[in-house]
C-alpha positions in Angstrom: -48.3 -43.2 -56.6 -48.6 -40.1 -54.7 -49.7 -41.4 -51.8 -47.4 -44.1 -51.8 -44.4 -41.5 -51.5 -46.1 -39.6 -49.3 -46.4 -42.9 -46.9 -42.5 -43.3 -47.5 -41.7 -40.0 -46.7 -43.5 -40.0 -43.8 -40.7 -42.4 -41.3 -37.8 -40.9 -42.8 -39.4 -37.2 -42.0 -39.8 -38.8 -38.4 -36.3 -40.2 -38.0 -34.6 -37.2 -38.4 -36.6 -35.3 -36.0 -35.9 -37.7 -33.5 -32.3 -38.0 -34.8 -31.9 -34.1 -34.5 -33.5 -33.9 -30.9 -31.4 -37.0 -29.8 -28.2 -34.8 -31.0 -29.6 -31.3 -29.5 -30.1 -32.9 -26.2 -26.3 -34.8 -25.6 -25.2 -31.6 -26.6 -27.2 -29.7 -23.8 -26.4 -32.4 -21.7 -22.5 -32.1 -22.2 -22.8 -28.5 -21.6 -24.6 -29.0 -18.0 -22.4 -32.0 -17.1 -19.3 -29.7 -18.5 -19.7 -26.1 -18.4 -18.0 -23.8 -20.3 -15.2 -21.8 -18.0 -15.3 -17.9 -19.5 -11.2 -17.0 -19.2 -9.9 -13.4 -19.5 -8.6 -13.1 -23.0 -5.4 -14.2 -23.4 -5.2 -16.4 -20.3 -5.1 -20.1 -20.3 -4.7 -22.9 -17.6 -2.2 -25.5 -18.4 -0.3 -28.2 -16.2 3.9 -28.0 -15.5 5.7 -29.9 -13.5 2.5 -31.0 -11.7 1.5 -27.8 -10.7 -1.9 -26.4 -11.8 -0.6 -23.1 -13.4 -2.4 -20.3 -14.7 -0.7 -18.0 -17.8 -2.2 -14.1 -18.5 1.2 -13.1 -19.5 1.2 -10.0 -22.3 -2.7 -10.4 -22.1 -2.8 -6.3 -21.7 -4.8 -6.7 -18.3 -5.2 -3.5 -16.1 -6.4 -5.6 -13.2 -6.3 -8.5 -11.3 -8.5 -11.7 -12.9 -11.4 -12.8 -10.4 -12.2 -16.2 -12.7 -8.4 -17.2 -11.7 -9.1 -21.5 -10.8 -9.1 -21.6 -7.1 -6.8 -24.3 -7.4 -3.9 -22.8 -9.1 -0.4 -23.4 -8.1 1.3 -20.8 -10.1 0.1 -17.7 -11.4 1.9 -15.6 -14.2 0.5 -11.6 -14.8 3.6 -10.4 -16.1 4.2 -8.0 -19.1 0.5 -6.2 -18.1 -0.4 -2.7 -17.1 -2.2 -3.5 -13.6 -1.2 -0.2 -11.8 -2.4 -1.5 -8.2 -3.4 -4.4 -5.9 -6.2 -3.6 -3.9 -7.0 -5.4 -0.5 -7.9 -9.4 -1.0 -6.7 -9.4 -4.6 -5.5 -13.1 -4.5 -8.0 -14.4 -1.2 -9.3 -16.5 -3.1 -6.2 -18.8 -4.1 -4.9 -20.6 -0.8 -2.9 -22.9 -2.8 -1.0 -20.4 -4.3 2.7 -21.3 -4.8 4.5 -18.6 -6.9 3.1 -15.8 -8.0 4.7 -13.3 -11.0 3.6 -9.6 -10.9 6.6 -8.3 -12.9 6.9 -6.0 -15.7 3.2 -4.3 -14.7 2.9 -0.5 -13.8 1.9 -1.3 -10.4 2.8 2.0 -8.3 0.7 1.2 -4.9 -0.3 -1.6 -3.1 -3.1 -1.8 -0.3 -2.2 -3.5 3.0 -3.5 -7.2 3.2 -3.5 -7.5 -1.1 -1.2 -10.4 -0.3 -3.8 -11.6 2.7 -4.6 -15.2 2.6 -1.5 -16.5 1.1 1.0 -16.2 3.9 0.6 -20.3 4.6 1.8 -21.3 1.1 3.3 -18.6 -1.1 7.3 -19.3 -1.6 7.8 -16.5 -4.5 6.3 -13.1 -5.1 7.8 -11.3 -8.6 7.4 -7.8 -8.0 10.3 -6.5 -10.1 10.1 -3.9 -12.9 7.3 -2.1 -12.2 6.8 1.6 -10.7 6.6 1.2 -6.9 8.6 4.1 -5.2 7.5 3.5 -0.8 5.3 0.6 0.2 4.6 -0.1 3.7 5.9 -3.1 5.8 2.6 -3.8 6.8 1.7 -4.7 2.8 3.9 -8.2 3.3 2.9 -8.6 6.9 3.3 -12.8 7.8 4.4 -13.7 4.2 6.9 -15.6 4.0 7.7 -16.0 0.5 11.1 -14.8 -1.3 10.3 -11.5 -2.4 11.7 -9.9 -5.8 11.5 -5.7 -5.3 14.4 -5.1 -8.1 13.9 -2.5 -11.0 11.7 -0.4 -9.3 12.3 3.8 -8.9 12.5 3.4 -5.2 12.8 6.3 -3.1 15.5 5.4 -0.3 14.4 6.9 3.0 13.3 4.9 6.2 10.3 3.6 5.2 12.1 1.2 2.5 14.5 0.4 5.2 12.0 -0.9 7.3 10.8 -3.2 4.5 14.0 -4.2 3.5 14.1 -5.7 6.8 11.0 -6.9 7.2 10.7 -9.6 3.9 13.1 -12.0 2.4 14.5 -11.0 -0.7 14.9 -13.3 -3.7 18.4 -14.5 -4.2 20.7 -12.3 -6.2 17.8 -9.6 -6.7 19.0 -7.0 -4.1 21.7 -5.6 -6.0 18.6 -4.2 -8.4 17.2 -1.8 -5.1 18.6 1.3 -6.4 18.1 4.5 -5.2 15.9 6.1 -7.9 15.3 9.5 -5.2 16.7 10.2 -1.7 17.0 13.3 0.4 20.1 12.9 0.0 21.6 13.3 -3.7 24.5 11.5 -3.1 22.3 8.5 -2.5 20.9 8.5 -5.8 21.9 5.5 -8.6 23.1 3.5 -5.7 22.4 0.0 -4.6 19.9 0.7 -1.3 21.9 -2.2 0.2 25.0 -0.7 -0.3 23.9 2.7 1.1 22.5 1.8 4.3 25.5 -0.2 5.5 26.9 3.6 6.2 23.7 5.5 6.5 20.9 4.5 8.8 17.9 6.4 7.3 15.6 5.6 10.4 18.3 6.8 12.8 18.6 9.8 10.9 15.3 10.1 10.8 14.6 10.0 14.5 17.4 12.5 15.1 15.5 15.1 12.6 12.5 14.5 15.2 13.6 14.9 18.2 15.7 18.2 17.1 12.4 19.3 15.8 10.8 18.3 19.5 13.6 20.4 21.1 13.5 23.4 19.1 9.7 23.4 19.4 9.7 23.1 22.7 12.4 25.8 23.2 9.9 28.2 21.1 7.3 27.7 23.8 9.7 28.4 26.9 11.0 31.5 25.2 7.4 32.8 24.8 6.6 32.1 28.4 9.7 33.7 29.7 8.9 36.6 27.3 5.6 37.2 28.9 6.7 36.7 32.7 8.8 39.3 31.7 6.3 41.7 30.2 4.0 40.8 32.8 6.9 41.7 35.7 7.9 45.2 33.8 4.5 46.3 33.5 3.1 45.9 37.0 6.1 47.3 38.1 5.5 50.6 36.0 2.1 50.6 37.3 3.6 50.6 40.4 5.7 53.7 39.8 3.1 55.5 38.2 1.0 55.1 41.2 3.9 55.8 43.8 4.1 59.3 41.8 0.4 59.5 41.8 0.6 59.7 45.7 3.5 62.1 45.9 1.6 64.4 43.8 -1.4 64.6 46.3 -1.9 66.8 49.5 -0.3 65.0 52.8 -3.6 64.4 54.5 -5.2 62.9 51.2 -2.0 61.7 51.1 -1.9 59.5 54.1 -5.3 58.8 53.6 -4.9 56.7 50.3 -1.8 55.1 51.4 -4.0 53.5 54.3 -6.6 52.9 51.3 -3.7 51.4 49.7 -2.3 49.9 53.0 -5.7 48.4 54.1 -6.6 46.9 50.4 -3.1 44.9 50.5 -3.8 43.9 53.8 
C-alpha cells in the first residue's frame, strides 16, 4: 500500500517541478525581453496629445533626472528645488519640444545647459525661481519662447543684453521686475518699462570711459609732476654749483670752469 502511494506520488512530485520551472523561466524571459525602467520617484512617462511626455512635477528633485526617455517630447520639473543647470543637462533629449523648469530654486545656470536642443525646443519655463543675472551666452542659438517672469532680477546691462538676445513668451514680460538696480528708483518696476528711458549698457559704457579718462589724467599729472621735479632740481644743482665757483680763488676759478667748459663740450 505504501509503495503504491509512493509510486503515485512520484509524477505528481515531478509535474510540479517542471510546472514551477516552466513558470520561473517565462518570468525571466519577460524580464530580458522587457526590462524593468528604474524612474526617479515620483516621475512617470505618459502620452498627451501624441507627444511622449515625461511628469517629475512636485517629485522634491534637487537635480536634473539622467534616466529621462531619450525620446521625450515634453518634460515637466516644475514645483522642485533644483538650484542649478550645469553644462549638457538636457544633451541627451534632441527631440525635446517644451520643457518646464518653473517654480524650482534655480539661481545659476552654466553656459551650453540648454546645448543640444536649439533644433527643436519651442518653450523653455523658467519663471518663478531665484535667478538674479544670467549670461546671453546661456541661450546662445535657441530659439524657443523663453518664460524669465517672477524671478528677483537685478536690472543692469547684463539683463538687457538677454532681454534682447531671446524671445520672450507671450504676455510674460510684464513679470521682469526689477528686484535690485543701481538705481533705486528702478526697483519694483517692469524691466521693460524701465529701459525704454534708461539704456543701462549706454550708461554703462559712459561710467567706463569716464573711468578711462580720469585714469589716464592720473598718469599725465604724475608725469608732469615729475618733469617738474626733475627741471627744479637740476636747476638748483645748477645754482649751487655756480656759487660753488664764485666761492673759489680766480685761477682755480678759471681753471674748473674750463673743467666744466671742456666736460660739456
Amino acid at each position: 500500500m505504501t509503495v503504491a502511494r509512493g509510486t503515485l506520488l512520484r509524477p505528481i512530485t515531478m509535474g510540479l517541478l517542471l510546472q514551477s520551472f516552466f513558470l520561473l523561466l517565462l518570468l525571466l524571459l519577460g524580464s530580458c525581453l522587457h526590462p524593468a525602467t528604474a524612474f526617479p520617484k515620483g516621475c512617470y512617462p505618459s502620452e498627451e496629445e501624441g507627444l511622449k511626455t515625461f511628469r517629475c512635477s512636485n517629485a522634491q528633485l534637487t537635480e536634473v533626472p539622467r534616466d529621462i526617455p531619450n525620446d521625450t517630447n515634453k518634460l515637466y520639473l516644475d514645483f522642485n528645488q533644483i538650484p542649478f543647470l550645469p553644462r549638457d543637462a538636457f544633451r541627451d533629449l534632441p527631440l525635446l519640444l517644451e520643457l518646464d523648469l518653473s517654480h524650482n530654486a534655480i539661481a545659476r545656470i552654466e553656459t551650453g545647459a540648454f546645448q543640444g536642443l536649439a533644433e527643436h525646443l519651442h518653450s523653455l519655463d523658467l519663471s518663478s525661481n531665484r535667478l538674479v543675472s544670467v549670461s546671453k551666452d546661456v541661450f546662445s542659438n535657441l530659439k524657443a519662447k523663453v518664460n524669465l517672469s517672477n524671478n528677483p532680477w537685478l536690472c543692469d546691462c547684463r539683463l538687457q543684453e538677454l532681454i534682447r538676445a531671446v524671445e520672450l513668451a507671450a504676455d510674460s514680460s510684464g513679470g521682469i521686475v526689477c528686484d535690485s538696480s543701481a538705481q533705486e528708483e528702478h526697483v519694483g518696476k517692469a524691466f521693460l518699462q524701465v529701459i525704454a528711458d534708461t539704456d543701462f549698457c549706454n550708461a554703462y559704457k559712459k561710467t567706463t570711459d569716464i573711468a578711462m579718462l580720469v585714469t589716464m589724467f592720473g598718469w599725465f599729472a604724475m608725469v608732469i609732476s615729475y618733469l617738474v621735479y626733475y627741471v627744479r632740481q637740476n636747476q638748483e644743482d645748477a645754482r649751487r654749483h655756480l656759487e660753488y665757483l664764485k666761492s673759489l680763488p680766480s685761477k682755480q676759478r678759471r681753471s674748473e670752469e674750463s673743467s666744466t667748459i671742456s666736460t660739456v663740450v
